[in-house]
Every structure is written in structure tokens, then in C-alpha cells.
C-alpha positions in Angstrom: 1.3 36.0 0.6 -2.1 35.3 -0.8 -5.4 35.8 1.5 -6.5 31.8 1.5 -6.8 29.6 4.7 -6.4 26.1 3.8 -7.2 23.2 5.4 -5.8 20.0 4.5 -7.5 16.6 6.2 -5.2 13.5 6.2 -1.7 15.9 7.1 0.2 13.0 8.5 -0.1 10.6 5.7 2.6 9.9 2.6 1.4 12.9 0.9 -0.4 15.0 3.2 3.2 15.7 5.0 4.8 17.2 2.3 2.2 18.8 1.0 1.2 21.0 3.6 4.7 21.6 4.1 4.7 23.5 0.4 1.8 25.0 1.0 3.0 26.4 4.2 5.8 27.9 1.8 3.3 29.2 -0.7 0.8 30.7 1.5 2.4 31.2 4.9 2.3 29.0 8.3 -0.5 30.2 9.4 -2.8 29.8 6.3 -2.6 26.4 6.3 -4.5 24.1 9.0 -3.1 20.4 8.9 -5.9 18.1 10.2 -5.6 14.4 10.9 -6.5 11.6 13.6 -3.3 10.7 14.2 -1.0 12.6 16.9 1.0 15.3 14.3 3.7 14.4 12.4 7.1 15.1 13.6 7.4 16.8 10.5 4.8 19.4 10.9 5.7 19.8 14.8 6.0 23.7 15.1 5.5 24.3 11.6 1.9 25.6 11.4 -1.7 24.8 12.9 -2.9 21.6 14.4 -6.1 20.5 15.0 -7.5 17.0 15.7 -10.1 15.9 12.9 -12.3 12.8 12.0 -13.5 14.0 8.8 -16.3 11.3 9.1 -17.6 13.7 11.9 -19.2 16.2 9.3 -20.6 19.0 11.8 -17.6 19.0 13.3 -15.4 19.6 10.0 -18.1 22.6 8.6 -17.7 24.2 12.6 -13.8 24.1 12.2 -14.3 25.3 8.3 -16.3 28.1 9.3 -14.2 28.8 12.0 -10.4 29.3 11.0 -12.4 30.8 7.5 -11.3 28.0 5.6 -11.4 28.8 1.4 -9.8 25.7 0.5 -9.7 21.8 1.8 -7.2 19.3 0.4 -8.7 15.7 1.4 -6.1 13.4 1.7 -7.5 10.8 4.4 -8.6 7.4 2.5 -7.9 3.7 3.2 -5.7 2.6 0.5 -6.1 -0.5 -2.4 -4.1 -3.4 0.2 -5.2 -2.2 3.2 -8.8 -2.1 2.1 -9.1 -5.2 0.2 -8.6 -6.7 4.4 -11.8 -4.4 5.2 -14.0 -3.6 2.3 -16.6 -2.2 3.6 -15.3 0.2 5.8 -12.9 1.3 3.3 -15.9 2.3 1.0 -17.3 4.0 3.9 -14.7 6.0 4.8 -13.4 6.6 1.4 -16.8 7.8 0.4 -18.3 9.5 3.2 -15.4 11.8 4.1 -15.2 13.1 0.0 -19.3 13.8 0.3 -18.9 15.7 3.8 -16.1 17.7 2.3 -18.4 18.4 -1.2 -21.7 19.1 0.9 -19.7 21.8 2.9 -17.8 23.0 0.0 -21.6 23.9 -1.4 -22.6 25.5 1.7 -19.8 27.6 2.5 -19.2 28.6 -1.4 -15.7 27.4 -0.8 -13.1 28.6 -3.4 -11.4 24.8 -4.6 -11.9 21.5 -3.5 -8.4 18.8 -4.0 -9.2 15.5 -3.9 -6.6 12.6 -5.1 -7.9 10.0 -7.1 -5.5 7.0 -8.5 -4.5 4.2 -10.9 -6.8 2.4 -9.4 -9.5 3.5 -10.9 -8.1 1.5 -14.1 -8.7 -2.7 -14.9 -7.7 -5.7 -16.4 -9.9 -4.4 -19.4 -8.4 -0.9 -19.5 -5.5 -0.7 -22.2 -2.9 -1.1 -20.3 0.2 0.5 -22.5 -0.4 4.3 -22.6 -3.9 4.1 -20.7 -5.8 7.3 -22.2 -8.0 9.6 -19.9 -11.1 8.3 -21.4 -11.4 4.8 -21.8 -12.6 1.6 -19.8 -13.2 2.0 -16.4 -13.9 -1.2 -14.2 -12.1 -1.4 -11.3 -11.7 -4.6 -9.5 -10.9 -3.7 -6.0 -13.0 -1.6 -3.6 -9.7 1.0 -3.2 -10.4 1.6 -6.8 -14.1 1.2 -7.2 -14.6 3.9 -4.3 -12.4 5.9 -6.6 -13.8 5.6 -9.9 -17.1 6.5 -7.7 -15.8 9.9 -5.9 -14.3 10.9 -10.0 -18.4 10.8 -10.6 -19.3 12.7 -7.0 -16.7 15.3 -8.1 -17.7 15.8 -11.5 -21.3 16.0 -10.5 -20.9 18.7 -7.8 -18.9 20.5 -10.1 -21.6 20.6 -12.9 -24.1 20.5 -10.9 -23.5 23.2 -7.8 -20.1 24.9 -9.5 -18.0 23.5 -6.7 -14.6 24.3 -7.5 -13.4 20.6 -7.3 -10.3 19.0 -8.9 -8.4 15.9 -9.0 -5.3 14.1 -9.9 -4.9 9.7 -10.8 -2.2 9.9 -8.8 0.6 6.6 -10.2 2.4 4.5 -7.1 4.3 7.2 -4.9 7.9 7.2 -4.0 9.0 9.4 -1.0 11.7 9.1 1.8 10.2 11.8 4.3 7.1 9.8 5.0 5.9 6.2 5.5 3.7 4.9 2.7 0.0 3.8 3.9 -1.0 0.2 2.2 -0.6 0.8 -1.3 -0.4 -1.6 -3.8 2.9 0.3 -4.7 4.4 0.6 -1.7 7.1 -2.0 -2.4 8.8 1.4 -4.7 9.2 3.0 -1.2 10.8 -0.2 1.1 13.2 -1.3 -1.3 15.2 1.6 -1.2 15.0 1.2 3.2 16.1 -2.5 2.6 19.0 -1.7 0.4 20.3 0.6 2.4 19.9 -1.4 5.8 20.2 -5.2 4.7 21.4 -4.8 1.3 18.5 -7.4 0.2 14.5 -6.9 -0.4 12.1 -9.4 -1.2 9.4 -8.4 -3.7 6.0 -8.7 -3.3 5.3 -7.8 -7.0 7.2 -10.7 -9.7 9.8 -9.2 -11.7 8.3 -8.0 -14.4 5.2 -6.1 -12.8 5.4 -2.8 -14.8 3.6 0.3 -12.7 3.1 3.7 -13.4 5.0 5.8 -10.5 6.4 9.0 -9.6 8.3 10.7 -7.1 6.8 12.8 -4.2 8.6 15.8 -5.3 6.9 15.8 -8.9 3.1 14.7 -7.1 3.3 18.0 -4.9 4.5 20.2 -7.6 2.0 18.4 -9.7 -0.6 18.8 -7.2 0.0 23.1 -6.1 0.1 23.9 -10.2 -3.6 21.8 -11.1 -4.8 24.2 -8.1 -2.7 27.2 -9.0 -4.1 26.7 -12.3 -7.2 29.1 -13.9 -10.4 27.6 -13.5 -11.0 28.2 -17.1 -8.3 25.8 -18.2 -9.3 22.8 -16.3 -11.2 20.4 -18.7 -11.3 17.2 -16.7 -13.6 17.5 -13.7 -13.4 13.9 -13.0 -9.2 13.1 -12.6 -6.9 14.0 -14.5 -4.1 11.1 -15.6 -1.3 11.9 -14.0 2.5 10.5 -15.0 6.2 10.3 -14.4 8.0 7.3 -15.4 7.1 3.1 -15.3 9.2 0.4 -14.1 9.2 -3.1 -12.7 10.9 -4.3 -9.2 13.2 -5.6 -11.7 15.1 -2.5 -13.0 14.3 -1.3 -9.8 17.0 -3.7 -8.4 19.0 -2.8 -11.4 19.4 1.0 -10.4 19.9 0.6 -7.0 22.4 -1.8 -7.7 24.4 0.5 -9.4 25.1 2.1 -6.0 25.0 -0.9 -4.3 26.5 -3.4 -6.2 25.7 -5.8 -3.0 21.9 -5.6 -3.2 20.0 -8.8 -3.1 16.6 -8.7 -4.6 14.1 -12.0 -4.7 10.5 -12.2 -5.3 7.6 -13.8 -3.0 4.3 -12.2 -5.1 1.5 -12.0 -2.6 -2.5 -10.9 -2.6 -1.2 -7.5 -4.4 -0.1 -8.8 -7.1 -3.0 -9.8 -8.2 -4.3 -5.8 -7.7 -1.1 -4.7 -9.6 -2.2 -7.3 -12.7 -5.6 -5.2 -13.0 -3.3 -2.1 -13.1 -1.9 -0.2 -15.7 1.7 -0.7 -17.1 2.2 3.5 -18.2 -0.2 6.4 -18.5 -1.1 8.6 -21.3 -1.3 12.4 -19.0 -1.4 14.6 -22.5 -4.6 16.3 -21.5 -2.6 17.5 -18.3 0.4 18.3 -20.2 -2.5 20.4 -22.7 -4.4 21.9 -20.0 -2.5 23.3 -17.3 1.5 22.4 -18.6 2.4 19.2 -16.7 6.3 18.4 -17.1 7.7 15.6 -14.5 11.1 16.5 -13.2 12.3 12.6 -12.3 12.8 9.5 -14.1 14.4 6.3 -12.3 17.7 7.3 -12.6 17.3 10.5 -10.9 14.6 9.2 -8.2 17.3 6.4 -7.3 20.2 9.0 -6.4 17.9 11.5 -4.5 16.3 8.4 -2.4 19.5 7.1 -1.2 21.0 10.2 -0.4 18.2 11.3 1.9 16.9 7.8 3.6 
């Protein structure tokens, strides 16, 4: 077992579950403290260390850092691209103030990495959207994404500028059965397997056609533990790296699933988010993470598909 204590803030969410649930794996229950607001996570009951955290409360983050001896911090807490179009403002609050807090403390304390998620959103209608390369155009039309694009440059500037240890992924839409999604853009990936499998039927809020970049939970966790496993020396992209698995539209979506169950019903009612997922990009170029640090996804649709409605 390795000497680290790691804290990850935002436990209970989509990703945070799973994620300190491998990292309890790797590094042993005890190294890893899962932090949220929310009451813990079935999940995570008896699985490791709980404590109670509003990472907006920075005094009270750097006394529990210094505290349990905390060498790492995954910050997973944000407020998502739908949810935060409702609330812009506080989204770019939150978003932003919790990612400083957690780089300001990281200085201090001379912490050892920093993990912080950054997103497709980041991307716009003028990025390229077939194949979007990891330097291109970057204007980002929602505040989920602006607040994004804007902690890449906080990361990348505490990195260059005070050595902090930080990295980051552009994480696609994310697909997972063991926990709920949180106001994504892309979330419509996760209910339409729950719909099938209850009422046969699902109505879209994407059109048919809306082509995303996605991935499945399994392959963003492994994704995640290898960029921090990595050397230092290897990482090249102190910003976000691009990050991908496979892209498809609600449309062969439907499709798969209905080759399991031939009964499924999809229809399509497009609402606010499409117009997010039109600013979006279609696939991903993620060669530089392929390059640096030997990124290889593990699902494609086909695969996803059989492994969600097994487990839901």
C-alpha cells in the first residue's frame, strides 16, 4: 500500500462514487477521505472515512487537509452545464471558487497532485467539431463551460507558476449505472438505459442525430487513476487533457438497446440542452493522451450497452 492520504471533495456525485471506491482499492480504506455536503452515499457507507465538507469554506478544507495529512485532493464538486445555465452566477461561483481554495492550499501545504475534471464543454460552435484537437478554438457558450475553460488557465498557471502538481482530464458525457448523473447536458446517455428497462420507451431531449463524445464510467476512472499514476515528467498538457471513448447519437443509442429489447420506444422532444449539445463537439482527437501517458479505452457502444443492462 502506498503512504498517500487522499482526499476527494464531491464523493457522492456520478464520479466521485466510483472513484474513491478504486482508490480505496489502490491505496487502502483508510487513505482515502470522501468529502461531500450531501449525507454519504450508500455506496461508500462503511467503506472508508467520512467527513462533512463545503469546499467553499476554505479554512475549513486546509484545517481538515492538514489534519488527516492529506497529499492529494481530487475535486469533484461543480454545478454542471444544464443545471447551471438555471443559475449562472452561482454556478461560476462555486465552480471557481472551490478549484482556487483547493490550488491556494495545494501551494501552502506543498501538496503532492492536485485532480481536477475539466469537460467538453470547454469546446464551441466555432471549435471543429469532427476530431476536436487539444489545441484549437476555445469559446465556450455556456457558463458550465466558460468556468471550465477558465479553471484549465488557473490550473495551468499554478502549475507554472508555484509547481503545483495539478492535472486534468475534458472529461466526454458520462455513462454509469452505480450513480445518478448530476445535470449534464449528457445525461440523457444515462436515463435511457433506466427507461428501457422500466417502460420500454424514452423520450429524447437531444434530436436524433445529436452526435456527443462519451464514455463509460469504468474507462473515466481507469482513465483518471493512470493520468495521476503517471510520472510527472510525462505530463505535457497542464491545462486538460482531451479525453475519448466512442461518439453516438440518441439515435443508435435506441438502436443498440433495441437489440435487447426489441420493444423499446424511443421519441424526441429537444429542449434548452440541445441547444448546449449544438455548441458541442461531435468526437475528440485524445492522441496527446494516448502519446503521453498510454490512454487506451476499454468500451465502445456495443460493449457499454450489454454491461448497462446487466447491472441497472
Amino acid at each position: 500500500m502506498k503512504k498517500d492520504k487522499i482526499l476527494v471533495i464531491g464523493a457522492c456525485g456520478q464520479i466521485g462514487v466510483e472513484l474513491t471506491l478504486a482508490l480505496r482499492k489502490m491505496y487502502g480504506d483508510a487513505s482515502v477521505v470522501a468529502s461531500d455536503l450531501r449525507e454519504e452515499h450508500e455506496l461508500l457507507k462503511g467503506t472508508g472515512p467520512y467527513v462533512s465538507l463545503d469546499v467553499m469554506n476554505k479554512e475549513m478544507l486546509h484545517v481538515l487537509v492538514i489534519r488527516h495529512n492529506i497529499t492529494q485532493i481530487y475535486l469533484l464538486a461543480a454545478i454542471l452545464s444544464a443545471t447551471g445555465e438555471k443559475n449562472p452566477l452561482l454556478a461560476w461561483h462555486i465552480n471557481m471558487q472551490s478549484l482556487l481554495n483547493v490550488l491556494d492550499i495545494a501551494k501552502e501545504e506543498n501538496l503532492d497532485k492536485v485532480y481536477w475534471p475539466s469537460s467538453i464543454a470547454v469546446f464551441g460552435p466555432n471549435s471543429p467539431a469532427k476530431e476536436t484537437p487539444q489545441h484549437t478554438i476555445i469559446e465556450p457558450t455556456t457558463i458550465y463551460g466558460i468556468s471550465k475553460f477558465a479553471g484549465e488557465r488557473w490550473c495551468e498557471y499554478y502549475n507554472h507558476r508555484f509547481g503545483v502538481d495539478v492535472r486534468s482530464l475534458r472529461y466526454p458525457g458520462l455513462i454509469s449505472y452505480k450513480s445518478a448523473p448530476g445535470g449534464g447536458t449528457t445525461d440523457y446517455a444515462v436515463e435511457i438505459f433506466h427507461e428501457a428497462k422500466e417502460h420500454q420507451k424514452y423520450t429524447s431531449f437531444l434530436s436524433e442525430n445529436t452526435y456527443l463524445p462519451m464514455m463509460y464510467m469504468p474507462d473515466a476512472i481507469r482513465a483518471t487513476i493512470e493520468l495521476m499514476e503517471a510520472d510527472a515528467a510525462k505530463i505535457t498538457v497542464r491545462s486538460a487533457y482531451n479525453l475519448s471513448a466512442m461518439s453516438f447519437s440518441p439515435k443508435e443509442i435506441g438502436a443498440e438497446i433495441r437489440k435487447h429489447i426489441p420493444s423499446f420506444e424511443l421519441s424526441y422532444q429537444p429542449d434548452y440542452r440541445q441547444q448546449i449539445a449544438d455548441g458541442w463537439p461531435d468526437s475528440m482527437d485524445d492522441s496527446q493522451a494516448r502519446k503521453d501517458w498510454g490512454w487506451k479505452p476499454e468500451y465502445d457502444l456495443e460493449k457499454m450497452t450489454v454491461d448497462m443492462l446487466k447491472n441497472i
